[in-house]
KETI-526713 format. One record per residue (C-alpha): residue number from 1; residue in one letter; x, y, z. Coordinates in Angstrom, 1 decimal, decimal comma, always signed. Example, Ala and Ser with C-alpha at 12.3 -4.5 7.8 and 13.67 -1.06 7.14 Angstrom:
2
1	A	+12,3	-4,5	+7,8
2	S	+13,7	-1,1	+7,1
***
This chain:
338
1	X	+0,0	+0,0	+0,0
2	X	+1,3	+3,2	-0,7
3	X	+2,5	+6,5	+1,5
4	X	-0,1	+9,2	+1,1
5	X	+0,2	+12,8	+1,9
6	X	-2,9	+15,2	+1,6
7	X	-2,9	+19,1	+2,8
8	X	-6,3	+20,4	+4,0
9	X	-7,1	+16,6	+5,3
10	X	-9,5	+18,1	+8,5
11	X	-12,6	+19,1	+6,6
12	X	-14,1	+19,2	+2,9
13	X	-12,3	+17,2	-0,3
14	X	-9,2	+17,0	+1,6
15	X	-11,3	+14,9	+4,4
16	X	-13,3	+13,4	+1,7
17	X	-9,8	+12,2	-0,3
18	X	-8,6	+10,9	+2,9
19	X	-11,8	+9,0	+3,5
20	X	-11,3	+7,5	-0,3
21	X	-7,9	+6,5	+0,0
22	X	-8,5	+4,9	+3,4
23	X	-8,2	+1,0	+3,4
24	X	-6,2	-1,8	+5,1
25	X	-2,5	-1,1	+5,1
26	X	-2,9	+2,3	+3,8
27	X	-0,3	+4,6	+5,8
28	X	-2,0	+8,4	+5,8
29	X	-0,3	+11,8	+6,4
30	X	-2,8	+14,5	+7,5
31	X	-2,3	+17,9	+7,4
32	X	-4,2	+21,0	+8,2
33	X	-4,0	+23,7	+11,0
34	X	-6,7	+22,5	+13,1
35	X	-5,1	+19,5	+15,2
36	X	-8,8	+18,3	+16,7
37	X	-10,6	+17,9	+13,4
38	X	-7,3	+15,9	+12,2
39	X	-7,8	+13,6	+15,3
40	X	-11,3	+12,8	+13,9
41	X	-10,0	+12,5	+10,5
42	X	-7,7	+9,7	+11,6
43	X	-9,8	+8,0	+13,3
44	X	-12,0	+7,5	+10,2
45	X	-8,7	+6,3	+8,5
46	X	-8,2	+4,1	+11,3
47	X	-11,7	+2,5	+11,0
48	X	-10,9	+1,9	+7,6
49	X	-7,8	-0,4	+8,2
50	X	-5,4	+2,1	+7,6
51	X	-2,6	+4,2	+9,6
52	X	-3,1	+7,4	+10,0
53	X	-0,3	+10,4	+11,3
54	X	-1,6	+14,1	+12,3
55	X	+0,4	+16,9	+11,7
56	X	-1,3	+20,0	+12,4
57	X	+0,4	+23,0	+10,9
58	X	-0,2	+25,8	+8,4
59	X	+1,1	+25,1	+4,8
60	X	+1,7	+28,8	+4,1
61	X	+5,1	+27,8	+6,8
62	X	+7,6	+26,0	+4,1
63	X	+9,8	+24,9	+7,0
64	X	+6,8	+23,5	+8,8
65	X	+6,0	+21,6	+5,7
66	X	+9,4	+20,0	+5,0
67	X	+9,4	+18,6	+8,6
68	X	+6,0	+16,9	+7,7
69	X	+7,5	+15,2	+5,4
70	X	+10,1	+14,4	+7,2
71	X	+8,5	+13,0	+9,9
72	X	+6,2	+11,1	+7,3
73	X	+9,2	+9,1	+5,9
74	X	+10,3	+8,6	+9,3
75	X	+6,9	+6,6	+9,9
76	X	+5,8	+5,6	+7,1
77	X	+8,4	+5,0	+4,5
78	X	+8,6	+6,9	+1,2
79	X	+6,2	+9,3	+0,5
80	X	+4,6	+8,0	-3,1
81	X	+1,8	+10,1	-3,4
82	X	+1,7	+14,0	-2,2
83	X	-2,5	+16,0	-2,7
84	X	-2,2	+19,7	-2,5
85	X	-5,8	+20,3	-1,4
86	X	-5,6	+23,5	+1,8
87	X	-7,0	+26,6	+1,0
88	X	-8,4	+29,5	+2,0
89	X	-10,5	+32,8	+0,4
90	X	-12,0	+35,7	+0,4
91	X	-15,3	+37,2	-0,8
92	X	-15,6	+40,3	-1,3
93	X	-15,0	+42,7	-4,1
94	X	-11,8	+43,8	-5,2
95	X	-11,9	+47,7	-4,2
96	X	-12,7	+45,9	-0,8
97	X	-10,7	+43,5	-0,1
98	X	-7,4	+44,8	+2,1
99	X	-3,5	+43,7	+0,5
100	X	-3,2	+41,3	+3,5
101	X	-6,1	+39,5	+2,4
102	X	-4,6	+39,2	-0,8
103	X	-1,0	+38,2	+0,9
104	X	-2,9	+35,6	+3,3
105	X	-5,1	+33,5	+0,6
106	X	-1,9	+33,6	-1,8
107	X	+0,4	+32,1	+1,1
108	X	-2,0	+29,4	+2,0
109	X	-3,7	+28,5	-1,6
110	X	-0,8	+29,0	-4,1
111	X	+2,3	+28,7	-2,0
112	X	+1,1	+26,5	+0,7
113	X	+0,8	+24,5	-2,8
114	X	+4,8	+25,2	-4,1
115	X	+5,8	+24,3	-0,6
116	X	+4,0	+20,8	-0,8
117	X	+4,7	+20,0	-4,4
118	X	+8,7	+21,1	-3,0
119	X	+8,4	+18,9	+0,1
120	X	+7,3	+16,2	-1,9
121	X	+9,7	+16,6	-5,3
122	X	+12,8	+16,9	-3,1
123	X	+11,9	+13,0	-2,0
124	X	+10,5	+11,7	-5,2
125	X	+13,1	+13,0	-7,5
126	X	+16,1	+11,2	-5,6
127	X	+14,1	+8,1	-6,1
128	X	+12,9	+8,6	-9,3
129	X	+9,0	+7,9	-8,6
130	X	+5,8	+9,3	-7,2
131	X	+2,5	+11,0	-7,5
132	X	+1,7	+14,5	-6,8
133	X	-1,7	+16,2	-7,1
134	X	-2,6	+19,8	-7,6
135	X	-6,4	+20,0	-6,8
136	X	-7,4	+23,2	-8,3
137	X	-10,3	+24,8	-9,6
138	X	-11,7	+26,1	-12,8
139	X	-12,2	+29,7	-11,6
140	X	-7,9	+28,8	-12,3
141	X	-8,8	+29,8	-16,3
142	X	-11,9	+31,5	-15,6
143	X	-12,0	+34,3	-13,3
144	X	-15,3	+35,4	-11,5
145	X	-16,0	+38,3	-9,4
146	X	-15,8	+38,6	-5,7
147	X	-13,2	+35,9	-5,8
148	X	-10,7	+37,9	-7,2
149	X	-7,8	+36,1	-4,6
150	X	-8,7	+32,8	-4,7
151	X	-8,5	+33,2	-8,3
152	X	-5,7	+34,9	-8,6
153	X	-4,3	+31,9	-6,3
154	X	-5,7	+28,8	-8,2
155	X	-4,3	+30,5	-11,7
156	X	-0,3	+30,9	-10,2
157	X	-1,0	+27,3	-9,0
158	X	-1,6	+26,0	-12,9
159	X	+1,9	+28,1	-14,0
160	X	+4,2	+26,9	-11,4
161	X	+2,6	+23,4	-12,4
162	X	+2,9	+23,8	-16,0
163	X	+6,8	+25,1	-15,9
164	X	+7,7	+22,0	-13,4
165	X	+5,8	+19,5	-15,5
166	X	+7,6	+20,3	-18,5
167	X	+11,1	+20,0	-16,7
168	X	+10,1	+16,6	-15,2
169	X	+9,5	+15,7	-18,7
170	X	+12,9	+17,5	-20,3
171	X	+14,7	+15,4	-17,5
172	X	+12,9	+12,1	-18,4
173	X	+11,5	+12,1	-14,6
174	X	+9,4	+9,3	-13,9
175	X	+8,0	+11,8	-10,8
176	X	+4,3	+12,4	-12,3
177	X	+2,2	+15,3	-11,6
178	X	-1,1	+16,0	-12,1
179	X	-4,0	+18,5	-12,0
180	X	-7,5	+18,1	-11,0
181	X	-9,8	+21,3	-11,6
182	X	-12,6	+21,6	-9,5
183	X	-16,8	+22,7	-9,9
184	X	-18,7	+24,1	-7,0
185	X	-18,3	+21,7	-4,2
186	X	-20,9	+21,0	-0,9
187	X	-17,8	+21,7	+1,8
188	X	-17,5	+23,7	+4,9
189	X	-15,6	+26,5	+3,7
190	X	-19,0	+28,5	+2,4
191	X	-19,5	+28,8	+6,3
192	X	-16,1	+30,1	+7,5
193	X	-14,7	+31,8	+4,6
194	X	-14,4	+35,5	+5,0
195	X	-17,1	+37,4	+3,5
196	X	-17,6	+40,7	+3,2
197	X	-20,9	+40,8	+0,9
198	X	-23,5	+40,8	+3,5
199	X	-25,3	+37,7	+2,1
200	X	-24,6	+33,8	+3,3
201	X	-22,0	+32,6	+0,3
202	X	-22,9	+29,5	-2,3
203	X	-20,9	+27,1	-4,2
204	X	-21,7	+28,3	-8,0
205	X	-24,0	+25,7	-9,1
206	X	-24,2	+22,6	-10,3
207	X	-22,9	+21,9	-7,1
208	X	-21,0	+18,2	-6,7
209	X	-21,1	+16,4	-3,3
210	X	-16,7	+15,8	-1,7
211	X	-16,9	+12,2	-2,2
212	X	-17,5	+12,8	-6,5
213	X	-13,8	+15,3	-6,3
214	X	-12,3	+12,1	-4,0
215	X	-13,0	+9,4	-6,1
216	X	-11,6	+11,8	-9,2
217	X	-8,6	+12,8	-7,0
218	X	-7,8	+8,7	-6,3
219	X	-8,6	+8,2	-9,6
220	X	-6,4	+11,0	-11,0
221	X	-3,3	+9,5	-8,3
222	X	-3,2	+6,0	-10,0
223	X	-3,5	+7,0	-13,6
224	X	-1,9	+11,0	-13,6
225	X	-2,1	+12,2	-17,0
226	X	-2,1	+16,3	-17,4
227	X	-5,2	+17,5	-15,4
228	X	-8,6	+16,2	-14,6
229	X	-11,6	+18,8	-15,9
230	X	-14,4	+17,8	-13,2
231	X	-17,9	+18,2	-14,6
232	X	-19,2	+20,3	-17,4
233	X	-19,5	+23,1	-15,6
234	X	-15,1	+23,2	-15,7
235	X	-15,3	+22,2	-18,9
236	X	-17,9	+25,0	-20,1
237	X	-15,9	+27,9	-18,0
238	X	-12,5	+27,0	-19,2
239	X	-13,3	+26,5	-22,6
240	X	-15,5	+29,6	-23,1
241	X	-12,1	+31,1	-21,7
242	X	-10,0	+30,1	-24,4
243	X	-12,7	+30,2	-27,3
244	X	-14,3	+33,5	-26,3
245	X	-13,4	+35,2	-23,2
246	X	-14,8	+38,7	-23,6
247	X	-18,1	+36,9	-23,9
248	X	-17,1	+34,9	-20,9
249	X	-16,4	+37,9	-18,9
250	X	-20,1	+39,6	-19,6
251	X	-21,2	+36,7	-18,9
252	X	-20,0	+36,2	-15,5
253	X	-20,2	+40,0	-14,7
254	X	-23,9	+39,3	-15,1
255	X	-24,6	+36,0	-13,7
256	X	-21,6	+35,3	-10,9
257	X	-22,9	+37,6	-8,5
258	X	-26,3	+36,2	-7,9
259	X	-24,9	+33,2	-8,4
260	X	-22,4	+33,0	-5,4
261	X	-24,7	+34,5	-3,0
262	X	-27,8	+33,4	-1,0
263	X	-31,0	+35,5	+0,2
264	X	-29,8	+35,0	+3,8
265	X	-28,5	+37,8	+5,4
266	X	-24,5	+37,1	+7,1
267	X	-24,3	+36,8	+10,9
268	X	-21,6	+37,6	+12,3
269	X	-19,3	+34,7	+12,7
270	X	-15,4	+33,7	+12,8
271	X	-13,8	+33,0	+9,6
272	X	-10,6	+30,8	+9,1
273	X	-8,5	+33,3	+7,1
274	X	-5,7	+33,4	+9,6
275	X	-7,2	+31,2	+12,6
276	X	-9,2	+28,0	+12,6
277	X	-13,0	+27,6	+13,0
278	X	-14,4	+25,3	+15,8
279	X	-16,3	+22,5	+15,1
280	X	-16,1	+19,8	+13,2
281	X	-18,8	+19,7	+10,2
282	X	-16,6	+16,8	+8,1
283	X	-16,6	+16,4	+4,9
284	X	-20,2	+18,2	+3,9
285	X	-21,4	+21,9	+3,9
286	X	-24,9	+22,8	+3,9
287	X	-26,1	+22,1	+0,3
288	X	-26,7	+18,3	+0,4
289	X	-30,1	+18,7	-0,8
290	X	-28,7	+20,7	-4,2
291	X	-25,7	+18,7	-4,6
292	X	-25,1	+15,4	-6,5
293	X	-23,1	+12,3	-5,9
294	X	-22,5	+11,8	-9,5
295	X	-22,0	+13,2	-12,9
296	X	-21,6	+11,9	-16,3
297	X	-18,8	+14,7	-17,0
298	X	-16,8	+13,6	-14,3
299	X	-17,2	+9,9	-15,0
300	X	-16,1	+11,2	-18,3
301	X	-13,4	+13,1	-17,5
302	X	-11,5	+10,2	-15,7
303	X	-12,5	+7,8	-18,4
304	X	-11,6	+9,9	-21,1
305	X	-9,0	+6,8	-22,7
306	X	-11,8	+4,5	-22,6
307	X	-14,2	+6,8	-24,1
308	X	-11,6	+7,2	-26,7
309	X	-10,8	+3,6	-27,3
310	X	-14,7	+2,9	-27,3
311	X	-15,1	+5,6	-30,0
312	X	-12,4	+4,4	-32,3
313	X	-13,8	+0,8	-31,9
314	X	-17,1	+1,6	-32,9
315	X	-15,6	+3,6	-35,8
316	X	-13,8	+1,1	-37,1
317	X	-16,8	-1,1	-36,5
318	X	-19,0	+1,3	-38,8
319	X	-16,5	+1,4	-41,6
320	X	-16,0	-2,3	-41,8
321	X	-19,6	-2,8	-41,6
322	X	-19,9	-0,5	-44,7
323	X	-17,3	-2,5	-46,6
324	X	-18,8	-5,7	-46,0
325	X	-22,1	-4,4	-47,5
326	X	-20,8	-3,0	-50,5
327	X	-20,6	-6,4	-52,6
328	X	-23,8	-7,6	-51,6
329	X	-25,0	-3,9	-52,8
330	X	-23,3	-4,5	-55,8
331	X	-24,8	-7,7	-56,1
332	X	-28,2	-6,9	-55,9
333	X	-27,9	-3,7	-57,8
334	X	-29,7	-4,4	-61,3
335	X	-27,3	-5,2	-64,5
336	X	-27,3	-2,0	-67,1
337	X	-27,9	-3,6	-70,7
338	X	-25,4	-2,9	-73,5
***
């Protein structure tokens, strides 16, 4: 069974991802800040058969991170695969939304991400093998409003991935790396991320259940190929970004703001910019009557070979079938006279 590291294990996809790749014999590195909702994490890994280490820390400390790994090998053995999943945001728009803000969610979201794909490269590379996985989202290609730093994040996180892919592949690394972009997802953070709108924040609908993005994240860790497009609602936003993305941006200037937002006014509440949140609501946010376990896109997306090798069969199925029936067409086709 293999080593497995995942960032942002303590609540949403990151504890939906640990709950997938939970099973006998599976040896489980958990990271996130919040060392009580890691406790419970384990123990659901533990239930499972598996063996399960907590390390609470913040991913936006590189030095913290290295010593995770560290301490990982140390229990486990080599690390063989690494998930990039911790985040954190901000909504709110951009005239509002203070330069710390902006410093904070880029720490956690895109360089808590360099400083786990480092952690883990540094390990892999010297042994020639491994797995890492950049979950990201599709608001990465196609911005939206009020999100303006999670965006920001999510798109530095697909060029820092694209520039190290290509020199795994000019060194002939067998290290792999791989992307999975994200749809609106049913997870806690809709509840503690900072908002500054006034209204209760939404995933942007169609809205996908954690334990679809876990099953395409352990999916996407056994066969890595360049990046995972979850659901046609990625598939929509980051193509309409590379076909026509001045239509894309009225678009979203008109429909993204309703879209992300509720009819219920905000309470005040903590947020989890810079501390956690107590509690421990798991995997699930408050949407599990709008969101879905399953969607033919995804199944799509991380059967896209077989789709293609289905498709070419029943090509070449068509065309011989059409070549078979020519002669008895030619057969039965009435003789001209002279």
């Amino acid at each position: 069974m293999p080593t497995i590291v995942i960032s942002g294990a303590s609540a949403g996809v990151g504890r939906a991802t640990a709950r997938r790749f939970a099973a006998p014999g599976a040896r489980i590195a958990l990271i996130a800040r919040s060392g009580r909702r890691l406790e419970a994490a384990a123990q659901e890994v533990r239930r499972a058969g598996g063996q399960a280490l907590v390390l609470p820390l913040d991913v936006a400390d590189a030095a913290a991170v290295e010593d995770a790994a560290e301490k990982t090998e140390q229990a486990f053995g080599p690390i063989d695969i690494w998930i990039n999943v911790a985040m954190v945001t901000v909504l709110a728009r951009v005239i509002d939304t203070e330069p710390d803000e902006y410093r904070r969610v880029t720490e956690v979201t895109y360089l808590g991400t360099v400083h786990g794909t480092l952690a883990a490269l540094r390990r892999m590379s010297a042994r020639d093998r491994g797995v890492i996985v950049q979950v990201g989202s599709a608001l990465a290609y196609r911005s939206i409003p009020l999100q303006s730093a999670y965006c920001a994040a999510k798109s530095a996180i697909v060029g820092f991935t694209d520039s190290l892919r290509s020199e795994l592949i000019h060194d002939r690394s067998n290290v792999r790396i791989t992307a999975v972009q994200l749809p609106g997802v049913n997870t806690p953070q809709f509840d503690w991320a900072r908002n500054k709108m006034g209204y209760r924040q939404m995933p942007v609908p169609p809205i996908f259940q954690p334990e679809a993005i876990a099953e395409a994240i352990w999916r996407a860790a056994h066969k890595p190929r360049r990046e995972y497009w979850l659901g046609f609602s990625s598939f929509k936003a980051i193509m309409s970004e590379r076909i026509a993305p001045s239509i894309g941006d009225r678009y979203v200037a008109r429909k993204a703001f309703e879209s992300q937002l509720t009819d219920e006014r905000l309470r005040d509440r903590p947020d989890n910019l810079y501390d956690t949140v107590d509690g421990d609501p798991g995997a699930h946010g408050r949407f599990d009557g709008q969101a879905t376990e399953r969607s033919p896109a995804i199944w799509a997306s991380e059967h896209r070979d077989a789709l293609v090798i289905a498709g070419g069969l029943g090509l070449v199925g068509l065309l011989v079938g059409m070549v078979l029936r020519r002669p008895q067409q030619t057969r039965d086709r009435p003789r001209r006279l002279p």
